[in-house]
PyMOL Python script that loads the backbone (N, CA, C, O; Angstrom):
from pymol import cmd

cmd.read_pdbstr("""\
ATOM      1  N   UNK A   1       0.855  -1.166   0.000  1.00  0.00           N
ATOM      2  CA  UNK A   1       0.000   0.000   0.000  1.00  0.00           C
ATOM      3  C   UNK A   1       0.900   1.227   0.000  1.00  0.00           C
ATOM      4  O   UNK A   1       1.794   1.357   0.836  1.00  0.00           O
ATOM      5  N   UNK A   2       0.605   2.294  -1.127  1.00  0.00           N
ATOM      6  CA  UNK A   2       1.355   3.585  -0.872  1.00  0.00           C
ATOM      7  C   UNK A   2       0.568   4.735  -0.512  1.00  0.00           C
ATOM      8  O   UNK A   2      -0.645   4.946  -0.502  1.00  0.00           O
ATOM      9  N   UNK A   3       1.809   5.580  -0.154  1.00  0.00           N
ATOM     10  CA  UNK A   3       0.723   6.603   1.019  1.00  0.00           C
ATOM     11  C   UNK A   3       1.696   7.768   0.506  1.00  0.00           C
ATOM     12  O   UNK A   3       2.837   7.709   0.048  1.00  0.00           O
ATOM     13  N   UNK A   4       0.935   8.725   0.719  1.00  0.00           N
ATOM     14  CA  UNK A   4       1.846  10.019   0.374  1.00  0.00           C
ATOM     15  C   UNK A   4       1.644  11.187   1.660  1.00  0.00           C
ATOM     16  O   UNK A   4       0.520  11.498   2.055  1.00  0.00           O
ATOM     17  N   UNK A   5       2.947  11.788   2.254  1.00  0.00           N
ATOM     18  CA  UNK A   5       2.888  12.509   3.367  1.00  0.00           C
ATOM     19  C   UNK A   5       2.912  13.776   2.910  1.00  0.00           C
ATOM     20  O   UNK A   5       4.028  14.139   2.539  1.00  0.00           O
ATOM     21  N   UNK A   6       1.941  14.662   2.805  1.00  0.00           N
ATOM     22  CA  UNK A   6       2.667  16.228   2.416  1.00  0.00           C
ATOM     23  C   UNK A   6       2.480  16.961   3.954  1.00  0.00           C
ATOM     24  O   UNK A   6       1.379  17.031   4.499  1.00  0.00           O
ATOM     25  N   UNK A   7       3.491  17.389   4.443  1.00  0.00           N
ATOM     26  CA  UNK A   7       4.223  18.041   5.266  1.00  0.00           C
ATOM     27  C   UNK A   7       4.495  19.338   5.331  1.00  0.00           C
ATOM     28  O   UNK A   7       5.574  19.660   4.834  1.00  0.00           O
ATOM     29  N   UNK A   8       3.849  20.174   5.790  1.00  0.00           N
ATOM     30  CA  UNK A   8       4.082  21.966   5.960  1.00  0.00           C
ATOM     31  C   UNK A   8       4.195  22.810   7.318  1.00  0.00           C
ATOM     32  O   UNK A   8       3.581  22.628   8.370  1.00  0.00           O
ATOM     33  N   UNK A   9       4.832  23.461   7.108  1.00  0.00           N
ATOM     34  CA  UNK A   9       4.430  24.906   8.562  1.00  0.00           C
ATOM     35  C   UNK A   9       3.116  25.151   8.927  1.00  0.00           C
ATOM     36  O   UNK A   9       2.418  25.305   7.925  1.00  0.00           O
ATOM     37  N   UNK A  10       2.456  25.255  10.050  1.00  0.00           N
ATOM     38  CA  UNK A  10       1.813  25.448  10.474  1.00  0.00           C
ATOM     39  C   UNK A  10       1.366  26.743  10.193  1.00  0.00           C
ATOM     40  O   UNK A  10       2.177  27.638   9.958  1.00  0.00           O
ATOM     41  N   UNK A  11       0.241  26.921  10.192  1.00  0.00           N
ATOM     42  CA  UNK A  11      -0.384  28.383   9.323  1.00  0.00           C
ATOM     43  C   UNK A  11       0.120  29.254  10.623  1.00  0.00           C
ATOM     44  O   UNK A  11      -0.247  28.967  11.763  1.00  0.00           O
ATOM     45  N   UNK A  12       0.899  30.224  10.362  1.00  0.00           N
ATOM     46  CA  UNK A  12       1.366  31.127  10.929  1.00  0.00           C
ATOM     47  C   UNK A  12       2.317  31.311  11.830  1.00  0.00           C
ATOM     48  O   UNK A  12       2.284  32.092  12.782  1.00  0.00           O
ATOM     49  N   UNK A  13       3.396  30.390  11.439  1.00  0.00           N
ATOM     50  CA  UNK A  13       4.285  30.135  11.656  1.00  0.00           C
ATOM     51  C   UNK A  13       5.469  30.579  10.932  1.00  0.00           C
ATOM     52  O   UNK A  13       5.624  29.758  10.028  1.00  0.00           O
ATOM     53  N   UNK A  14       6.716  31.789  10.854  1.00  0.00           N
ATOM     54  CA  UNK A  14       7.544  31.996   9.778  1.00  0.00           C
ATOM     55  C   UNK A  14       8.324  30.845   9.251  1.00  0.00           C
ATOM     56  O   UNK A  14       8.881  29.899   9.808  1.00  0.00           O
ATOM     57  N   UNK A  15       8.187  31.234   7.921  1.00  0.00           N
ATOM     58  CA  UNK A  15       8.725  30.261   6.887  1.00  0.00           C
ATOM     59  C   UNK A  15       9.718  30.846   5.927  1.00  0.00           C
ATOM     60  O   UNK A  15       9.518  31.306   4.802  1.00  0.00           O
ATOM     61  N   UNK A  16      11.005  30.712   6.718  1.00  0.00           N
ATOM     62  CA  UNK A  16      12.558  31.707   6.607  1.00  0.00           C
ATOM     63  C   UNK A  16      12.634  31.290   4.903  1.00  0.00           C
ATOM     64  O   UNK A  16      12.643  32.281   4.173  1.00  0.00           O
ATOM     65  N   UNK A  17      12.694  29.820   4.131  1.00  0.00           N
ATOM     66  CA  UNK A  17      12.389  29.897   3.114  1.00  0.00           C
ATOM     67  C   UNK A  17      11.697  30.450   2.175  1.00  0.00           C
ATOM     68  O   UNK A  17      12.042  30.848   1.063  1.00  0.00           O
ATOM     69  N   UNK A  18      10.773  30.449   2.659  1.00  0.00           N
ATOM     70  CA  UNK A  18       9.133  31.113   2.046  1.00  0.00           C
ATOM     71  C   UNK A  18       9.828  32.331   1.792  1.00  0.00           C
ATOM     72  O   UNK A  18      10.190  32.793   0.710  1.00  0.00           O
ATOM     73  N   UNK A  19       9.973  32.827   3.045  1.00  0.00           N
ATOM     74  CA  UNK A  19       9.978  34.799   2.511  1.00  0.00           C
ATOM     75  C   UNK A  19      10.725  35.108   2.071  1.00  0.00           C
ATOM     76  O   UNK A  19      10.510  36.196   1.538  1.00  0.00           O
ATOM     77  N   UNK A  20      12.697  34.354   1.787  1.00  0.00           N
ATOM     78  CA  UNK A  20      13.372  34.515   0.765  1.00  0.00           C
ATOM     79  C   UNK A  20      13.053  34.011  -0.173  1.00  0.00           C
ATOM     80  O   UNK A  20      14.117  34.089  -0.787  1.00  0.00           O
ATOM     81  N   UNK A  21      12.108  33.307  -1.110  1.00  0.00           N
ATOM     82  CA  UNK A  21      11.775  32.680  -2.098  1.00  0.00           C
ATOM     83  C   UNK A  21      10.837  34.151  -2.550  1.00  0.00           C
ATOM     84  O   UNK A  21      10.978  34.740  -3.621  1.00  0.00           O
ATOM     85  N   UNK A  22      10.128  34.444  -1.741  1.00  0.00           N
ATOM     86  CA  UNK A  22       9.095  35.621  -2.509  1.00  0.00           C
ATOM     87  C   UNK A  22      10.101  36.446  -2.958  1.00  0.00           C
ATOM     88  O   UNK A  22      10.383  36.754  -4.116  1.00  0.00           O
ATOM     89  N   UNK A  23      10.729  36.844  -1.683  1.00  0.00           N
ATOM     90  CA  UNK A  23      11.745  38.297  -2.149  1.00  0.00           C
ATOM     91  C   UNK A  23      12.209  38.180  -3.227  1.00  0.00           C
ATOM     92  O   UNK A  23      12.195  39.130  -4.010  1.00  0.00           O
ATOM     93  N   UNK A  24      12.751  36.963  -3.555  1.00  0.00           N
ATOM     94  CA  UNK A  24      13.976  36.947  -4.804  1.00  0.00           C
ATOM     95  C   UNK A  24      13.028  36.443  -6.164  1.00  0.00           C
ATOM     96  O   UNK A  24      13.623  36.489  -7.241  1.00  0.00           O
ATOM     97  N   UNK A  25      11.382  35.894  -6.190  1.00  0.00           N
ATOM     98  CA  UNK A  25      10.703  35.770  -7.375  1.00  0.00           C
ATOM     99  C   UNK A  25      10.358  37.335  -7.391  1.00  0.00           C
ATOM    100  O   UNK A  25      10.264  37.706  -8.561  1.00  0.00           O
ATOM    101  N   UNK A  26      10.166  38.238  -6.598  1.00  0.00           N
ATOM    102  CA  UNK A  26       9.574  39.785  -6.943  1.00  0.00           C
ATOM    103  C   UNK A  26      10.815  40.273  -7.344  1.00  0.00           C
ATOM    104  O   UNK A  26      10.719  40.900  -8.399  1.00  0.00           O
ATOM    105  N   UNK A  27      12.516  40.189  -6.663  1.00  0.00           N
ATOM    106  CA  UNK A  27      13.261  40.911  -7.071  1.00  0.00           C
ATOM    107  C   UNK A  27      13.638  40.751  -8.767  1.00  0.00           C
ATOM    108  O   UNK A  27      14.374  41.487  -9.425  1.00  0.00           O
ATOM    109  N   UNK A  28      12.994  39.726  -9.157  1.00  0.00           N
ATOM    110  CA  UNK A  28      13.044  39.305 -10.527  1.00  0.00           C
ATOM    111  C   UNK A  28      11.791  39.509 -11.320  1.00  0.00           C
ATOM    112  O   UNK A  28      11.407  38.952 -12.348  1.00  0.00           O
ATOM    113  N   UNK A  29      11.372  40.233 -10.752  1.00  0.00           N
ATOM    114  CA  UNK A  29      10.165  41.206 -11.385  1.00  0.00           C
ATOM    115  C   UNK A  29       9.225  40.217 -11.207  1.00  0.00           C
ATOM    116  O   UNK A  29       9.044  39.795 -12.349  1.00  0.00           O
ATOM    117  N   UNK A  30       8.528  39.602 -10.466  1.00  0.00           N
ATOM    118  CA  UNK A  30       7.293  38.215 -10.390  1.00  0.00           C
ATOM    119  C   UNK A  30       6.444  39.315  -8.842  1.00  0.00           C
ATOM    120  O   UNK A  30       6.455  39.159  -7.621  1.00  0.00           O
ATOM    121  N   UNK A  31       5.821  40.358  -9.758  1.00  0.00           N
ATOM    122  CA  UNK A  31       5.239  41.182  -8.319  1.00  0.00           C
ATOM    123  C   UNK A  31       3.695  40.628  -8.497  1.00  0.00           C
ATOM    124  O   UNK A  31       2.699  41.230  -8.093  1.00  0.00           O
ATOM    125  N   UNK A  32       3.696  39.964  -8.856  1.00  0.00           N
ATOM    126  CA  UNK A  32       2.520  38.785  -8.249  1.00  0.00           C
ATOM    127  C   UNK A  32       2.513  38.116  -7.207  1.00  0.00           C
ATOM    128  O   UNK A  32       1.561  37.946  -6.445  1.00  0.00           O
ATOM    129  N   UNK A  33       3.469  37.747  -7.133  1.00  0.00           N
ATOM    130  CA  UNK A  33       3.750  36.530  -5.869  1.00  0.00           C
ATOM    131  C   UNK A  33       3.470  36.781  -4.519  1.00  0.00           C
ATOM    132  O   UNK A  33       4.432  37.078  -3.811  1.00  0.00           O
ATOM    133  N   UNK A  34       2.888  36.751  -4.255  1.00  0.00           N
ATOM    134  CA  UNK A  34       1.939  37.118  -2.512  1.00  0.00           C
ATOM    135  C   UNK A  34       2.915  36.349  -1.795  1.00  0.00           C
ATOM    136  O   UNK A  34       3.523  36.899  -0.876  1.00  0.00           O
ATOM    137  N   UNK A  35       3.116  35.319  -2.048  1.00  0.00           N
ATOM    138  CA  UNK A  35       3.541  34.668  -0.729  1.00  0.00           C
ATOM    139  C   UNK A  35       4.063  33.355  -1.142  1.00  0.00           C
ATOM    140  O   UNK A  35       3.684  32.799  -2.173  1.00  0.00           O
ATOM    141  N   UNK A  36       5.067  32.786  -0.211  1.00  0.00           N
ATOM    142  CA  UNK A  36       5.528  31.594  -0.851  1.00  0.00           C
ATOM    143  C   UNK A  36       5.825  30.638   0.068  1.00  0.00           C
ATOM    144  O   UNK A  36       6.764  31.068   0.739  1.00  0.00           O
ATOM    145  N   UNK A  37       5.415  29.288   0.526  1.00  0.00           N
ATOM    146  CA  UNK A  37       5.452  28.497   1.720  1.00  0.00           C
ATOM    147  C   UNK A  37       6.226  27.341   0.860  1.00  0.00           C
ATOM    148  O   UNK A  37       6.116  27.165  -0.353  1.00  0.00           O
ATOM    149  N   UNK A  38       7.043  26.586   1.782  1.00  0.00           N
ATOM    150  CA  UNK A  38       7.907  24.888   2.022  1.00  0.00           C
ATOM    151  C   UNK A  38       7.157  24.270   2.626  1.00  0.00           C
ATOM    152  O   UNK A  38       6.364  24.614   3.502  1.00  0.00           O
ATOM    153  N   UNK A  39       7.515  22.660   1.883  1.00  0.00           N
ATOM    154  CA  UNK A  39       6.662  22.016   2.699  1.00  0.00           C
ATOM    155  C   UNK A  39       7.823  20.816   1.966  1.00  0.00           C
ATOM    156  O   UNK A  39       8.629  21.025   1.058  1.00  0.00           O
ATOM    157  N   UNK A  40       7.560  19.534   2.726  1.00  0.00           N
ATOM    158  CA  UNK A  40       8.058  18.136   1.524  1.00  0.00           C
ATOM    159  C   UNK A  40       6.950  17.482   1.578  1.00  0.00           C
ATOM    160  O   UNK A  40       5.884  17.866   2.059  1.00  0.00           O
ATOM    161  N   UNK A  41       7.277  16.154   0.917  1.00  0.00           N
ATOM    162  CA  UNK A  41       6.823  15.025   0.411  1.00  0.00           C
ATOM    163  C   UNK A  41       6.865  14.262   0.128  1.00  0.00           C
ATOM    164  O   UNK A  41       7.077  14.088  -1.072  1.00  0.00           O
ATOM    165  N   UNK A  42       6.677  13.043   1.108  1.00  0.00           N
ATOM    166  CA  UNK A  42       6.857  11.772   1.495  1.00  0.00           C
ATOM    167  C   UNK A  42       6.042  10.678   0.740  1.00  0.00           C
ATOM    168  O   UNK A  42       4.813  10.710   0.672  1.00  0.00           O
ATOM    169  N   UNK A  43       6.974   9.514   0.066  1.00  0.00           N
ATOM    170  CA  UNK A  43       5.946   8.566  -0.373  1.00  0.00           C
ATOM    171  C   UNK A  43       6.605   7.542   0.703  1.00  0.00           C
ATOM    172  O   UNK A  43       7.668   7.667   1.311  1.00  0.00           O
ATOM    173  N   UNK A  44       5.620   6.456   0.756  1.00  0.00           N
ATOM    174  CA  UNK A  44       5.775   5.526   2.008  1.00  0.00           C
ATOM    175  C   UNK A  44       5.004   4.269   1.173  1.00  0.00           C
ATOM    176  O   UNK A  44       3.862   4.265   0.712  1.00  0.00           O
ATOM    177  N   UNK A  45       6.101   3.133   1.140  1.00  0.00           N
ATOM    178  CA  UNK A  45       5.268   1.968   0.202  1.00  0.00           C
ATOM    179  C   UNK A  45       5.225   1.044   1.929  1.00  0.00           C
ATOM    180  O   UNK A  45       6.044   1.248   2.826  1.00  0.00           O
ATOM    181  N   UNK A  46       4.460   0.397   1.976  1.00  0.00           N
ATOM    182  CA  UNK A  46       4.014  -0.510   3.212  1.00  0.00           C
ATOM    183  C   UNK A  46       3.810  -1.568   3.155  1.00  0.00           C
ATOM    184  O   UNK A  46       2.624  -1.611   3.484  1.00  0.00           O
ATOM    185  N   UNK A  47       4.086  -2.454   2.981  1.00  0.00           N
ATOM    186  CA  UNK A  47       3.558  -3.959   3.333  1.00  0.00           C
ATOM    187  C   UNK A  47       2.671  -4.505   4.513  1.00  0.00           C
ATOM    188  O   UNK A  47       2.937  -5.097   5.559  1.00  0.00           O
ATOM    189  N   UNK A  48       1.490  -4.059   3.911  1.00  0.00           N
ATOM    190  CA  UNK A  48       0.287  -3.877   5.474  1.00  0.00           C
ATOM    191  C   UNK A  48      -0.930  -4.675   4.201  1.00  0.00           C
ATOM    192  O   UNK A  48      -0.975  -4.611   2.972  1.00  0.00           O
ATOM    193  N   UNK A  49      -1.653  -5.280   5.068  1.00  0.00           N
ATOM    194  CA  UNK A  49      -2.912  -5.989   4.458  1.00  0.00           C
ATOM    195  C   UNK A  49      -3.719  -4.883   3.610  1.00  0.00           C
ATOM    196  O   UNK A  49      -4.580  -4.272   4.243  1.00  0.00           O
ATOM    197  N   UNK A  50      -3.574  -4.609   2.480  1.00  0.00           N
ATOM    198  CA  UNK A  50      -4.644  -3.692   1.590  1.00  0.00           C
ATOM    199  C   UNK A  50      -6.107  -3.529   1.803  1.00  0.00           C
ATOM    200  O   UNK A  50      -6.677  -2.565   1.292  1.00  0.00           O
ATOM    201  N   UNK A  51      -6.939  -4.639   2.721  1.00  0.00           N
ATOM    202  CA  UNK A  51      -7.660  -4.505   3.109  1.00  0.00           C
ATOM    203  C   UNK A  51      -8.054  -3.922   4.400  1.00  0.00           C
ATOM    204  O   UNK A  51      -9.226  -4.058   4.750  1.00  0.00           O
ATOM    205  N   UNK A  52      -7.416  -3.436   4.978  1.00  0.00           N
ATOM    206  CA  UNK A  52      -7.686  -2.220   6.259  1.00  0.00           C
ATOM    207  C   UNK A  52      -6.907  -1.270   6.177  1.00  0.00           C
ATOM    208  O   UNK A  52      -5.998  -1.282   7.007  1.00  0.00           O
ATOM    209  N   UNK A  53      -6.935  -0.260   5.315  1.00  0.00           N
ATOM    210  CA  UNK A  53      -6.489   0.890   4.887  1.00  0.00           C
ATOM    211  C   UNK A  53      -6.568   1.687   6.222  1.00  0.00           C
ATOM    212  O   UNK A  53      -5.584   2.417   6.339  1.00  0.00           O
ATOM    213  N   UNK A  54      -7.491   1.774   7.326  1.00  0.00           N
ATOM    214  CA  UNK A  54      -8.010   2.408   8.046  1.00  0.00           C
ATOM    215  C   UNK A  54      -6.076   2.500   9.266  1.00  0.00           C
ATOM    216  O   UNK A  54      -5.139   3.253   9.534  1.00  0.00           O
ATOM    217  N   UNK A  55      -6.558   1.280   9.505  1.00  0.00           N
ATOM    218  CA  UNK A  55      -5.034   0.632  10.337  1.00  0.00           C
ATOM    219  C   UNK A  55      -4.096   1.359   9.791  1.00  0.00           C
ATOM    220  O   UNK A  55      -3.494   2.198  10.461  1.00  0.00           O
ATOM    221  N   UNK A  56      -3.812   1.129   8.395  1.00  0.00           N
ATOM    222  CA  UNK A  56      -2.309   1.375   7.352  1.00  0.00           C
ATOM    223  C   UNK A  56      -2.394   2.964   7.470  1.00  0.00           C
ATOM    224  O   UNK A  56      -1.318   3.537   7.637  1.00  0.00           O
ATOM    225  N   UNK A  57      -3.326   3.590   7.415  1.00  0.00           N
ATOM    226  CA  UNK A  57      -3.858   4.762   8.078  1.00  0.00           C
ATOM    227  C   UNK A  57      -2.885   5.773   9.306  1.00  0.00           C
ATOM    228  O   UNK A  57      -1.919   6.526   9.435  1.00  0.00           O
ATOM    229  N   UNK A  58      -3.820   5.209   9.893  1.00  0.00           N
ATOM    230  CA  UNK A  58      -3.141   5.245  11.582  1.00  0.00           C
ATOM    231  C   UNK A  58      -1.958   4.694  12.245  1.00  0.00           C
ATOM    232  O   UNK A  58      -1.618   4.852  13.417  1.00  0.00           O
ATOM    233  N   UNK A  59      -1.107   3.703  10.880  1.00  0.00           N
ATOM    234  CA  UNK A  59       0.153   3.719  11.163  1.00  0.00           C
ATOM    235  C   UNK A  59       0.958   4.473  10.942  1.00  0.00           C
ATOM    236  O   UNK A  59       1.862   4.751  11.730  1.00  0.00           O
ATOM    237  N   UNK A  60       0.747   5.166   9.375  1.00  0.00           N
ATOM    238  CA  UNK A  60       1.002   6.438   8.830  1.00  0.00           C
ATOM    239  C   UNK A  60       1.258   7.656   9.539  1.00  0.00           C
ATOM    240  O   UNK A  60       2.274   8.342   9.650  1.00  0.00           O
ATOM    241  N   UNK A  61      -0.156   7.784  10.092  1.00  0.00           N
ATOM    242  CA  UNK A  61       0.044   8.997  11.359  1.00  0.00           C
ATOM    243  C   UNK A  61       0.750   9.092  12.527  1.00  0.00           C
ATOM    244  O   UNK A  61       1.271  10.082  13.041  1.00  0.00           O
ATOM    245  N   UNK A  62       0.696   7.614  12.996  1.00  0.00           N
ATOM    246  CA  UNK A  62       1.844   6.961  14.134  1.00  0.00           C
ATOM    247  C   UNK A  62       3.524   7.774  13.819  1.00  0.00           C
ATOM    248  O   UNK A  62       4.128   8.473  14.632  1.00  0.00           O
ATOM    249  N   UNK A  63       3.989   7.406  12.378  1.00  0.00           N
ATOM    250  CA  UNK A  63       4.670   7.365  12.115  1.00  0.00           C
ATOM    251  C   UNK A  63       4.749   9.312  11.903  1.00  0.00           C
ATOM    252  O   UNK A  63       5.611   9.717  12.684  1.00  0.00           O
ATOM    253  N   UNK A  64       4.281  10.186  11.317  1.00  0.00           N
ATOM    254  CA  UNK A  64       4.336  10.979  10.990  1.00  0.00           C
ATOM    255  C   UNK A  64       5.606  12.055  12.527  1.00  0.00           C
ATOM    256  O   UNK A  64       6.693  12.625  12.621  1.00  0.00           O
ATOM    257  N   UNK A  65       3.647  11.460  13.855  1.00  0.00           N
ATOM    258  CA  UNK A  65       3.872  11.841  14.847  1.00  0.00           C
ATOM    259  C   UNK A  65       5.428  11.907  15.635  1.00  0.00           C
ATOM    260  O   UNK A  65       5.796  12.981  16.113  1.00  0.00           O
ATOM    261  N   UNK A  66       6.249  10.750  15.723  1.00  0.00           N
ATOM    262  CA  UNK A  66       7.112  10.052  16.355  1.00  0.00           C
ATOM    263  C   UNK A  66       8.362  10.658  15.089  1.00  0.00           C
ATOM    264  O   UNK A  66       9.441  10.990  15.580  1.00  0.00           O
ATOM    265  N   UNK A  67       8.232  10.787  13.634  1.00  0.00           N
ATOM    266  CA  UNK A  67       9.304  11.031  13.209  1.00  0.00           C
ATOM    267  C   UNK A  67       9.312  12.123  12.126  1.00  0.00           C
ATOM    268  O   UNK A  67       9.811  13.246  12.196  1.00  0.00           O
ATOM    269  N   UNK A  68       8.472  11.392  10.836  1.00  0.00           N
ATOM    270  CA  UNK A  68       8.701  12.402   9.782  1.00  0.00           C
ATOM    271  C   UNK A  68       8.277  13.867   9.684  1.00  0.00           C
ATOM    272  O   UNK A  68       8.707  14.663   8.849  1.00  0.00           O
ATOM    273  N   UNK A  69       7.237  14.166  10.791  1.00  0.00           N
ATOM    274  CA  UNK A  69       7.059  15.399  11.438  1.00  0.00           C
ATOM    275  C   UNK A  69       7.148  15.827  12.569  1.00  0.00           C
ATOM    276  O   UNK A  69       7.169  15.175  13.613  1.00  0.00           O
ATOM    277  N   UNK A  70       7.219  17.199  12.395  1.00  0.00           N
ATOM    278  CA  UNK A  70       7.326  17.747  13.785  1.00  0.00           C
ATOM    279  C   UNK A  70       6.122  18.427  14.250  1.00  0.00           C
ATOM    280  O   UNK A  70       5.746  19.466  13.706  1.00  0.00           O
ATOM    281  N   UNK A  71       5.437  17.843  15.326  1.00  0.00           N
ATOM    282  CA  UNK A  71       3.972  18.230  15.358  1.00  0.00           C
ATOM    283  C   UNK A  71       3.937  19.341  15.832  1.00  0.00           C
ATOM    284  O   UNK A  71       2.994  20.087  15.564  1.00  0.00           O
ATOM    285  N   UNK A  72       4.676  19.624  16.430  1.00  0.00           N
ATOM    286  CA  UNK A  72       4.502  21.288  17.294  1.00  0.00           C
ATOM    287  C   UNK A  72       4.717  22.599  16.013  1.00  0.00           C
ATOM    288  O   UNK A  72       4.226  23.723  15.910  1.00  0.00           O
ATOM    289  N   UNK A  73       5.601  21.886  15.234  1.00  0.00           N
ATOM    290  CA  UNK A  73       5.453  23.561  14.095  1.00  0.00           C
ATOM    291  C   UNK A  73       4.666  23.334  12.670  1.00  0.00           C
ATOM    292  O   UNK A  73       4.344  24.226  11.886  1.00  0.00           O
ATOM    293  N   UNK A  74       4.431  21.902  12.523  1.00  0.00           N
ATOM    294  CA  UNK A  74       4.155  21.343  11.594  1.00  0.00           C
ATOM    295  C   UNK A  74       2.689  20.600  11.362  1.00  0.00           C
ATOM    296  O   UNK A  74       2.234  19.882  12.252  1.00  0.00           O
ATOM    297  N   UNK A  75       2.006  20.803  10.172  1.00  0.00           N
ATOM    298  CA  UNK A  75       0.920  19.766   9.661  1.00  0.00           C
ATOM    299  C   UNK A  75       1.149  18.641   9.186  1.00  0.00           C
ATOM    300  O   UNK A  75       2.247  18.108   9.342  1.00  0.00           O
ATOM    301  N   UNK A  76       0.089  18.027   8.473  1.00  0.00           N
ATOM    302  CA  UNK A  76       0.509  16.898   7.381  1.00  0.00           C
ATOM    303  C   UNK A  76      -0.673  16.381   6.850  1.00  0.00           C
ATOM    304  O   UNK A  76      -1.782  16.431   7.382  1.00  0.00           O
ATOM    305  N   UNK A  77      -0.310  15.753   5.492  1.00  0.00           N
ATOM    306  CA  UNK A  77      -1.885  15.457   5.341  1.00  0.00           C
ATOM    307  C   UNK A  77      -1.425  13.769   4.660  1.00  0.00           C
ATOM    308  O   UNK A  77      -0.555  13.696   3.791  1.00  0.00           O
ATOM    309  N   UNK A  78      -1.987  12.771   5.081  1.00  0.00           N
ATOM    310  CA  UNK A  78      -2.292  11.664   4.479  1.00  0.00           C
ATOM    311  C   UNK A  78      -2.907  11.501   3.238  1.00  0.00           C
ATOM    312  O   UNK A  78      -3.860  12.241   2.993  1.00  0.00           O
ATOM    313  N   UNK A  79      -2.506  10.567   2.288  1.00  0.00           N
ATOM    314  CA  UNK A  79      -3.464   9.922   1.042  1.00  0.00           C
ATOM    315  C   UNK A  79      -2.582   8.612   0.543  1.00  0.00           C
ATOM    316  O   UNK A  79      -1.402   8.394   0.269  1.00  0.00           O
ATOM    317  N   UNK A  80      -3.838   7.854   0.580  1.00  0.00           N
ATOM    318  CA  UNK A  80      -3.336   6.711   0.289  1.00  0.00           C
ATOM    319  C   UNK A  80      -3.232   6.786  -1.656  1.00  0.00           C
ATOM    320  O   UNK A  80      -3.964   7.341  -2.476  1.00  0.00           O
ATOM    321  N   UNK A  81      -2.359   6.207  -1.765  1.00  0.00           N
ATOM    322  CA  UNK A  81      -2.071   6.801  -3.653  1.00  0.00           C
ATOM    323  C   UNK A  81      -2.055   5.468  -4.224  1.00  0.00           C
ATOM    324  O   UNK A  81      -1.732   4.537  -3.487  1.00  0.00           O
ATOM    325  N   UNK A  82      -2.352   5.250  -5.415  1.00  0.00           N
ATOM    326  CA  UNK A  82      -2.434   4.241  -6.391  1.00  0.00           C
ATOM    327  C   UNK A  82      -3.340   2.974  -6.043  1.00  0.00           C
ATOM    328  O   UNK A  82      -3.455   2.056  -6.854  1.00  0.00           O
TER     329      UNK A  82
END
""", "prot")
cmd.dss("prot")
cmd.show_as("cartoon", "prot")
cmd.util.cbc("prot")
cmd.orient("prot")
């Protein structure tokens, strides 16, 4: 089963990337660009019974919690893919 983690800053939280990424798309004339946030993205293949997605789920999040995120500055969003 594959799962995909997308991972971001917490809404309102500074994002030292983000705001040098705007600066330098406007300093290049892109004065559109409102705003610009980081985030990654995790694929996770599992060897878990395909039939309780729910579980494979909540291992996902297990896992998010304990490592691939940091819950205190950070979101994440689950989807199981393919």
């Amino acid at each position: 089963m594959r799962f995909r983690v997308d991972i971001r800053r917490r809404e309102g939280l500074s994002d030292p990337e983000g705001v040098t990424t705007r600066r330098a798309l406007r300093d290049l004339g892109y004065d559109a660009v409102a705003d610009v946030h980081f985030g990654r993205t995790i694929y996770l293949d599992l060897d878990l019974d395909a039939d309780d997605p729910d579980a494979a789920t909540a291992d996902v999040a297990e896992m998010c919690e304990r490592l691939l995120a940091n819950p205190v500055i950070e979101d994440y969003d689950i989807e199981v893919v393919g």
